[in-house]
C-alpha positions in Angstrom: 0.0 0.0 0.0 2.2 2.7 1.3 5.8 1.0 -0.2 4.3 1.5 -3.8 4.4 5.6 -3.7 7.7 6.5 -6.2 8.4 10.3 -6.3 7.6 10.2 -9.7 4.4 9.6 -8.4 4.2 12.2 -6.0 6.3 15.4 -8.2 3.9 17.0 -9.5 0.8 16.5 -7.0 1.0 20.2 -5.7 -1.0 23.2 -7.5 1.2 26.5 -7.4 -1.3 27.7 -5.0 -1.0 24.8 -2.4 3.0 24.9 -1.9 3.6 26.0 1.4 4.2 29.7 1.9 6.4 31.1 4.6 8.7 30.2 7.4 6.7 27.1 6.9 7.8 26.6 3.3 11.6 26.7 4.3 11.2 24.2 7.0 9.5 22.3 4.6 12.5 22.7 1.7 14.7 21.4 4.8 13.4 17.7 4.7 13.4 17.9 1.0 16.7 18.6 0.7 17.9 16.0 4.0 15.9 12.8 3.4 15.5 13.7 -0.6 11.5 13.4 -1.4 9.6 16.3 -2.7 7.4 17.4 -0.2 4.3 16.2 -2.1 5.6 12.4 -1.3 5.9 12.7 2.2 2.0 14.1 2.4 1.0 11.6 0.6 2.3 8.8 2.5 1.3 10.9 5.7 -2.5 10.8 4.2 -2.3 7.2 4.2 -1.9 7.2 7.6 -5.3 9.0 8.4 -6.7 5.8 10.5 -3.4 6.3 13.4 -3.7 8.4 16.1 -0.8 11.4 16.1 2.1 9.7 18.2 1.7 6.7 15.9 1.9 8.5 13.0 4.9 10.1 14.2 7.0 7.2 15.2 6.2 5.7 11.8 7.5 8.2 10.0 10.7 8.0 12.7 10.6 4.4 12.3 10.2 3.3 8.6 11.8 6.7 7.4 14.5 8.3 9.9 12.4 11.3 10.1 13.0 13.3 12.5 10.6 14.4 15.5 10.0 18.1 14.3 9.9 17.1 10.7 7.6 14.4 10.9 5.7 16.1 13.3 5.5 19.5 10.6 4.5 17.1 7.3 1.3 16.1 9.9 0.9 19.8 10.6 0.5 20.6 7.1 -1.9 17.8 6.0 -5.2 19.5 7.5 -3.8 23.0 6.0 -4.3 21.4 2.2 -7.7 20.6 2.8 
């Protein structure tokens, strides 16, 4: 389910007018640029997740991906912003 999102997949997902904006936009360049997804992958996987309760969600994304706290924990914060 979750293993079978590419980046390819995942590039292009985000209208001009849903990138992130802000202070928000560069913390969100940061885990682009350290774990190497576009941010568009990393909120899709996280919407996958929608069933877990917070903490799970963030010690998956520690777990399976070697987020980091604050960087998993901002992807989560920005899923309820694109709706």
């Amino acid at each position: 389910m979750l293993g079978s999102i590419t980046p390819e997949d995942s590039r292009s997902d985000m209208s001009s007018n849903e990138q992130p904006q802000g202070r928000p936009a560069t913390y969100l360049s940061s885990i682009e640029k350290k774990y190497g997804q576009p941010i568009a992958y990393w909120l899709r996987l996280a919407e996958g997740l929608k069933t877990m309760k917070q903490m799970e969600m963030l010690a998956w994304f520690k777990t399976e991906h070697g987020l980091g706290h604050g960087h998993a924990n901002a992807i989560m914060a920005y899923l309820p912003a694109r709706k």
